[in-house]
C-alpha positions as CSV (number, residue, x, y, z in Angstrom):
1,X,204.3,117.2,-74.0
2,X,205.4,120.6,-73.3
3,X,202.0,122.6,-73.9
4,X,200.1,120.0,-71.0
5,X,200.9,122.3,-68.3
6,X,199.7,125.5,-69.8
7,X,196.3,123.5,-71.2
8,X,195.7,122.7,-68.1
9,X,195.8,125.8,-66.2
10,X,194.5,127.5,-68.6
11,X,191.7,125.2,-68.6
12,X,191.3,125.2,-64.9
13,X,190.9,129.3,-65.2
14,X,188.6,129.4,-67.6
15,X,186.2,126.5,-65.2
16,X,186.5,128.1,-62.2
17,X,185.4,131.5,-63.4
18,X,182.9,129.8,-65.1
19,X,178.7,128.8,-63.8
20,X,175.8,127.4,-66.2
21,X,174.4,131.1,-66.1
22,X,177.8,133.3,-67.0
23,X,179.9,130.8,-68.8
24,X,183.5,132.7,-69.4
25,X,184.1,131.2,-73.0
26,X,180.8,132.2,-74.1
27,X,181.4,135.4,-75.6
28,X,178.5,136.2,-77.7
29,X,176.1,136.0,-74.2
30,X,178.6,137.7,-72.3
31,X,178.8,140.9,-75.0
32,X,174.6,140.8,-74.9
33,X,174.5,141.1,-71.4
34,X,171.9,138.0,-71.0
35,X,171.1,135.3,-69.2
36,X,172.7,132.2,-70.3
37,X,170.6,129.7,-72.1
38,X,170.7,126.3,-73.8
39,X,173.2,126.5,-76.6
40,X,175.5,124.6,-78.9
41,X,178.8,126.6,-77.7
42,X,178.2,125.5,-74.1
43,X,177.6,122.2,-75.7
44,X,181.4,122.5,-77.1
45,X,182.8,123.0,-74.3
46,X,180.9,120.7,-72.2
47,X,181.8,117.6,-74.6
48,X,185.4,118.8,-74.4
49,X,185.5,118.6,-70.3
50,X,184.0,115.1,-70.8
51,X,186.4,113.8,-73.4
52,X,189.3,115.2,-71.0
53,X,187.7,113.8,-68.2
54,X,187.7,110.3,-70.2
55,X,192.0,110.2,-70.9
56,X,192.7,112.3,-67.7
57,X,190.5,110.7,-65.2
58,X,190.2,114.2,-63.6
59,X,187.4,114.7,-61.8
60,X,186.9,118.2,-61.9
61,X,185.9,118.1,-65.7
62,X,183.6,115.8,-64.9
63,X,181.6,117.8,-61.9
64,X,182.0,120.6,-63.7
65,X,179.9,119.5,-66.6
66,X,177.5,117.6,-64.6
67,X,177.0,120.4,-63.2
68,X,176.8,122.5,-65.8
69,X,174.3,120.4,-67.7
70,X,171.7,119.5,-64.7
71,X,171.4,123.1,-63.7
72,X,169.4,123.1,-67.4
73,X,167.7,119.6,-67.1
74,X,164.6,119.4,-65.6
75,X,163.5,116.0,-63.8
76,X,160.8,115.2,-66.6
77,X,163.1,115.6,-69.4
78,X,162.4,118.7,-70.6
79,X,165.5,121.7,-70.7
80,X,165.4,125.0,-69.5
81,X,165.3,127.6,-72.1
82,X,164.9,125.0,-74.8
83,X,162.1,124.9,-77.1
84,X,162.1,122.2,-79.6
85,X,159.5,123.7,-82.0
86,X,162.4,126.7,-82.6
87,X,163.6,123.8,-85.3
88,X,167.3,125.5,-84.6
89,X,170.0,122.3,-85.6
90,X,172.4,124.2,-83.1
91,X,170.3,123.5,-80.4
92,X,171.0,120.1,-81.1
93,X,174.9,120.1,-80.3
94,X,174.4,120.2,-76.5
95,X,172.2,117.4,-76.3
96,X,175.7,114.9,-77.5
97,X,176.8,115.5,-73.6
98,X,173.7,113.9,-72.1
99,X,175.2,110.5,-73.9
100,X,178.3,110.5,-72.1
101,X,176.5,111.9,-68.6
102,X,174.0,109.2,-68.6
103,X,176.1,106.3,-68.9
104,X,178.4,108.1,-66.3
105,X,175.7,109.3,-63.5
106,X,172.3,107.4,-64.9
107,X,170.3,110.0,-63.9
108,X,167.0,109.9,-65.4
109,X,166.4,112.9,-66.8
110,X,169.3,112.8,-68.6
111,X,167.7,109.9,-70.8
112,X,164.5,111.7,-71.0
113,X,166.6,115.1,-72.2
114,X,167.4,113.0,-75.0
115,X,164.1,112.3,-75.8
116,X,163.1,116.1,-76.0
117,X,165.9,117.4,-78.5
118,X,164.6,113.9,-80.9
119,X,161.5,115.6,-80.8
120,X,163.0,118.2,-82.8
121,X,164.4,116.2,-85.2
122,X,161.2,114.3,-86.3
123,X,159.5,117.8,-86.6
124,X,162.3,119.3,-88.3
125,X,161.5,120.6,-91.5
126,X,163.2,119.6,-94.9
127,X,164.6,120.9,-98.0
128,X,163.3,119.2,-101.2
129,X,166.3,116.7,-101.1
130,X,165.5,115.7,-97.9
131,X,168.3,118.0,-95.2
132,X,167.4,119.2,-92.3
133,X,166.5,123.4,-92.9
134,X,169.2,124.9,-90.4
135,X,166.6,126.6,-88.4
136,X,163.0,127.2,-89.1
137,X,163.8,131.1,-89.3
138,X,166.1,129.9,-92.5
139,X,163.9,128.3,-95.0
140,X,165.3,125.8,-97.0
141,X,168.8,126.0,-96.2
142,X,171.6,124.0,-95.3
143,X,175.2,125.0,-93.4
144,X,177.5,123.1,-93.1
145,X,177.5,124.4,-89.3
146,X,174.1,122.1,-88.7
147,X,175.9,118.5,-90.2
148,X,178.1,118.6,-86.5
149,X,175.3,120.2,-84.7
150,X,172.5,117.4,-85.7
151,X,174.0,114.1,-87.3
152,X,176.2,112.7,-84.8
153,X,173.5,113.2,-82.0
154,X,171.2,111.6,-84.5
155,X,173.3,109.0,-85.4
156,X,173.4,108.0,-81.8
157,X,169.9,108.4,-80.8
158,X,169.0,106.2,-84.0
159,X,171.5,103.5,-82.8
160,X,171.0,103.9,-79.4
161,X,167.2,103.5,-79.3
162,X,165.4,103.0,-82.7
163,X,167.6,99.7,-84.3
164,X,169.2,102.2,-86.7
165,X,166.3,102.9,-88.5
166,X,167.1,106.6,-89.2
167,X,170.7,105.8,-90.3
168,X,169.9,105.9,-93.8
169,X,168.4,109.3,-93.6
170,X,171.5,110.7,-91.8
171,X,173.8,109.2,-94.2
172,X,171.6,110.8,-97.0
173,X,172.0,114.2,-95.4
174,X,175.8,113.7,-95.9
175,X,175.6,112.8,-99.3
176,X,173.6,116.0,-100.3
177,X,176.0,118.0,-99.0
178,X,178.4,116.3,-101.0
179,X,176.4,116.6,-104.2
180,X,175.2,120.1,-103.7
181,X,177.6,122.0,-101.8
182,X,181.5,121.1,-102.7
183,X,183.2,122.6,-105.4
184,X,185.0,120.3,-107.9
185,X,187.5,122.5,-108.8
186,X,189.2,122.6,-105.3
187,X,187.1,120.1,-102.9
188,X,186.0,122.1,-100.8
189,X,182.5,123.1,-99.6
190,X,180.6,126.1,-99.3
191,X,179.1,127.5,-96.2
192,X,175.7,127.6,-97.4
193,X,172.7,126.4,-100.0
194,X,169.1,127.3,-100.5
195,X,167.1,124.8,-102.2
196,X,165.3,127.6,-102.7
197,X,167.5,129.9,-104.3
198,X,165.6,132.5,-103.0
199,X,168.0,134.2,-100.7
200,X,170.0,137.5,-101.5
201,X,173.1,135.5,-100.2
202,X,173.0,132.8,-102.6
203,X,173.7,132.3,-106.4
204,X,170.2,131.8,-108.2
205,X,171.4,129.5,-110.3
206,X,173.4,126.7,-108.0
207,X,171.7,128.1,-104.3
208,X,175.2,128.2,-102.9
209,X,176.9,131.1,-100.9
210,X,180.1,132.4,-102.1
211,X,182.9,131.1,-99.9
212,X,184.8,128.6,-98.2
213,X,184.5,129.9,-94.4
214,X,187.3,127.8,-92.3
215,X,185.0,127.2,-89.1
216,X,182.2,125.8,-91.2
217,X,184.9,123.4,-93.3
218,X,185.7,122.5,-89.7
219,X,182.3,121.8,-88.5
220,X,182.1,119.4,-91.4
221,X,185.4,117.7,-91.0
222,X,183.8,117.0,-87.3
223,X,180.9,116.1,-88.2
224,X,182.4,113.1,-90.5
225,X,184.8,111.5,-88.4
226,X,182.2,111.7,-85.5
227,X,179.5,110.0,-86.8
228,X,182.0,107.7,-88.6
229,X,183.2,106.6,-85.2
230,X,179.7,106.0,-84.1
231,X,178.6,103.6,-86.8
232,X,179.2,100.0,-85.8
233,X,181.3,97.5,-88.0
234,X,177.7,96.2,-89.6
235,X,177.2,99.4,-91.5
236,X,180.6,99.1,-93.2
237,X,179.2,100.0,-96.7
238,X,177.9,103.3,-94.7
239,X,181.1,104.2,-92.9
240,X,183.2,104.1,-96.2
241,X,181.0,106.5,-97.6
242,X,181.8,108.9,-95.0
243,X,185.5,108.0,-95.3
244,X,185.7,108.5,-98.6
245,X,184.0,111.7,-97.8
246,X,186.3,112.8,-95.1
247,X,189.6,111.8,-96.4
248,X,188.5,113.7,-99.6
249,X,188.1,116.5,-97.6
250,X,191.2,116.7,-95.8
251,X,192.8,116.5,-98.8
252,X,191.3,119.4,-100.2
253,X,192.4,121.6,-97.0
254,X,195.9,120.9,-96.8
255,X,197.3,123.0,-99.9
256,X,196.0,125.7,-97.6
257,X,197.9,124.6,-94.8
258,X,200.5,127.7,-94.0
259,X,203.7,126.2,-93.7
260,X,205.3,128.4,-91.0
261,X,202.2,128.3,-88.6
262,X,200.0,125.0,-89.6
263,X,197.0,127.0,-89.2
264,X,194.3,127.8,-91.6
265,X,192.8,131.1,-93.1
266,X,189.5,132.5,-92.1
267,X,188.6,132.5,-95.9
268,X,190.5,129.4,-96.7
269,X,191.8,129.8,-99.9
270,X,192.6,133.3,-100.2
271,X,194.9,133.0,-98.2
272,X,197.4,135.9,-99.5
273,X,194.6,138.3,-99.5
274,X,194.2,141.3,-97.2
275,X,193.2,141.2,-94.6
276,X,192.6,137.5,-94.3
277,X,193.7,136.4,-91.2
278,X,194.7,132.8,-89.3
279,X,192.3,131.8,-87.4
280,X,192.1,130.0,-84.1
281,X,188.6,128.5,-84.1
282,X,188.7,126.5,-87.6
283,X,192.7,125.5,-87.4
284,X,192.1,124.2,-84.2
285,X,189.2,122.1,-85.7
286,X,191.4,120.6,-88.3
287,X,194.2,119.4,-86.1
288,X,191.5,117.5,-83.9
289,X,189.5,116.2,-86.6
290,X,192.8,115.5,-88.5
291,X,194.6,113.6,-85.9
292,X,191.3,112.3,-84.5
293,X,191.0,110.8,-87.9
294,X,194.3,108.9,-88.3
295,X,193.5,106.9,-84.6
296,X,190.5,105.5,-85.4
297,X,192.4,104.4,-89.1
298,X,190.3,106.7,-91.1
299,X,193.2,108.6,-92.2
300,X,196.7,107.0,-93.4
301,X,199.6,107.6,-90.3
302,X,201.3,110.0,-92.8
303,X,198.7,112.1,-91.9
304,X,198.7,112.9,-88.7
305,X,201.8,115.2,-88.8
306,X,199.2,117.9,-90.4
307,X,197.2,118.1,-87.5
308,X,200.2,118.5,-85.1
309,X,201.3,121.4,-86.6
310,X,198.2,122.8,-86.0
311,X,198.1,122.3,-83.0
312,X,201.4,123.2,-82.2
313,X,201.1,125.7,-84.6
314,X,197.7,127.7,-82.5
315,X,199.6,126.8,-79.0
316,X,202.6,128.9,-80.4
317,X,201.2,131.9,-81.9
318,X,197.8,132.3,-80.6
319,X,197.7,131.0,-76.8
320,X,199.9,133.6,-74.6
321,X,198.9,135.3,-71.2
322,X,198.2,138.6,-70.2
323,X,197.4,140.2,-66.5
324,X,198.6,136.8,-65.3
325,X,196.0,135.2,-67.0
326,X,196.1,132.6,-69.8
327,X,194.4,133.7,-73.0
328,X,193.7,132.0,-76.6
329,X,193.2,134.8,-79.8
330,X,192.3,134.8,-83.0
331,X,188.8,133.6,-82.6
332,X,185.9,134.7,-85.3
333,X,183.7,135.1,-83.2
334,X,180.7,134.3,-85.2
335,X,179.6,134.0,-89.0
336,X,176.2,133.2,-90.7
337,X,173.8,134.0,-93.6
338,X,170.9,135.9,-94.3
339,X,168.0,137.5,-92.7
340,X,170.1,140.9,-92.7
341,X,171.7,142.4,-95.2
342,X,175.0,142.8,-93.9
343,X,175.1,139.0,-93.4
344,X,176.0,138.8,-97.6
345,X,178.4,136.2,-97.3
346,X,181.3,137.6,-99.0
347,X,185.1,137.8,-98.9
348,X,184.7,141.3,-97.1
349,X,181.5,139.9,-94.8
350,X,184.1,137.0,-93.5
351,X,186.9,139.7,-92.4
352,X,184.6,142.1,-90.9
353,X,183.3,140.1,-87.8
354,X,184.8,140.3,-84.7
355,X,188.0,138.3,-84.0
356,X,187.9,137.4,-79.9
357,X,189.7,135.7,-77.1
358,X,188.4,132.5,-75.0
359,X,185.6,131.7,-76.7
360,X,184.3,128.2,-76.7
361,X,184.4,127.7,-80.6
362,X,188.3,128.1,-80.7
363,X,188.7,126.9,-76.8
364,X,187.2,124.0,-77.1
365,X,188.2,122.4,-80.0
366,X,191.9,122.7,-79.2
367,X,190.6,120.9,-75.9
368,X,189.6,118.4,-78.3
369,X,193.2,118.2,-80.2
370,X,195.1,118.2,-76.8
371,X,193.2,115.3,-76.1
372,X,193.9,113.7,-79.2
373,X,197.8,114.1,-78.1
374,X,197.3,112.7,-75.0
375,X,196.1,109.4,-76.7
376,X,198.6,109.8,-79.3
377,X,200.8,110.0,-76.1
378,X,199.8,107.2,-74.2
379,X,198.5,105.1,-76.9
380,X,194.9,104.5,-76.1
């Protein structure tokens, strides 16, 4: 594969410049000046090292992220910087690397770690349907962004350590998204929805925000096939929900595939509107979950030539080098709702945030598709 070489030293550069308190892909701590703390795009990357670390057998993923993740876990279980009554879902994300870490190293604490970020989740408070609210500063909303940050970890903890007996309450989650937040017209979802329909973001009729924001389609699309792969053959009524779901959804995003570059639009289907933009972050998302999605047979075969171009598609246009350094564009660097008013939500919201290089959210998931065509490669 002619793009392994450059992955991996681009990789390696972005590692070895990188400790648990200055991470170089995480952009938004680097631009504030602060000290690094416990957050879901650390947790991104840190799962991507791991899953590279799993088809390479490299070793230096694998220290790294050790590494990285003890220098935040403290022997009784409880994480540096983390406070679980914040009821943030995106605090949530990190805590899917102490899985893979404790059945690698069995260190204690990381079992316990696991314990600590549950805690969250049975305090988290709940829209009337039942979601989780994306953080206690956001009342009664759901983003899409919180189904990858919460449910697989959930999924897992619930399987892992409580005989499934949460399963139906994640899989409920799921389906009020579904009912609440995609559009029929086109398939695809909306960033947001306040069960309140209090917020100035959000229509007052239907509690839903007013676009279809690539990265947080993405963060779905992730979310689905990765609790799907988690669910064990016994909860096959369960897991063709979600592949109903997720095939549904793909679906839906690939009109708005561009067929020079494979990518996807920051706004996805406007695509023709100025100054709409390809970006890195959510393309990058699709051709993992795409091709992620046709190995484990949740997707047809046909399939998985979408989420090659993709790939293909980011490593041609958007991964280049500069001072003799490797570097990935074309990254948003971050999007929400509410709270501020500048935050609205709209077409003109969406192009106005900064577009970056090396950050996490668009390094790390094309991390995640290169190790997708490594499998695809070696057929494992």
């Amino acid at each position: 594969m002619g793009n392994a070489r450059i992955l991996n030293t681009y990789i390696h550069q972005l590692i070895e410049t990188s400790t648990p308190e200055a991470p170089a892909w995480n952009i938004e701590k680097l631009r504030a000046g602060k000290p690094n703390t416990w957050n879901y795009i650390d947790g991104c990357m840190i799962k991507a090292l791991l899953d590279l670390h799993g088809i390479t057998g490299d070793d230096a993923y694998l220290d790294f992220a050790d590494r990285f993740i003890d220098h935040f876990v403290r022997e009784d279980g409880s994480i540096a910087s983390y406070d679980p009554k914040a009821y943030n879902l995106d605090n949530v994300n990190a805590g899917k690397t102490l899985y893979q870490l404790y059945a690698i190293t069995e260190k204690p604490k990381y079992r316990k770690a696991m314990d600590t970020i549950y805690s969250q989740l049975e305090g988290q408070p709940r829209t009337v349907e039942g979601s989780f609210w994306h953080k206690l500063i956001y009342p009664n909303q759901v983003w899409l962004d919180g189904l990858y940050m919460a449910q697989p970890f959930y999924m897992q903890y619930e399987l892992s350590f409580r005989d499934g007996r949460g399963c139906p309450d994640s899989l409920h989650q799921f389906e009020v998204v579904r009912e609440r937040m995609r559009d029929d017209r086109n398939g695809l979802y909306f960033h947001a929805y306040d069960a309140s329909r209090e917020s100035f973001w959000c229509d007052p009729v239907t509690g839903l925000s007013s676009c279809f924001w690539l990265r947080a389609e993405g963060w779905f699309a992730m979310a689905l096939v990765d609790t799907w792969e988690l669910m064990p053959a016994s909860m096959s009524g369960e897991r063709d929900i979600l592949r109903r779901m997720f095939r549904e959804l793909i679906d839906a995003m690939l009109p708005y595939q561009d067929g020079e570059t494979g990518m996807w639009s920051q706004v996805i289907n406007l695509p023709n509107i100025a100054p709409n933009y390809a970006e890195t972050s959510g393309s990058a998302i699709f051709a993992y979950a795409i091709m992620k999605g046709v190995r484990l047979g949740v997707l047809p075969e046909s399939y998985f030539e979408a989420g090659r171009r993709a790939f293909q598609g980011i490593c041609d246009t958007k991964l280049g080098e500069e001072d003799g350094r490797l570097t990935l564009d074309g990254i948003c660097l971050v999007a929400g709702l509410g709270n501020t008013d500048h935050r609205e939500g709209t077409f003109e919201y969406y192009m106005r945030e900064p577009v970056v290089r090396n950050d996490a959210k668009g390094v790390a998931p094309l991390v995640l598709a290169y190790v997708e065509m490594l499998r695809r490669e070696r057929g494992v």
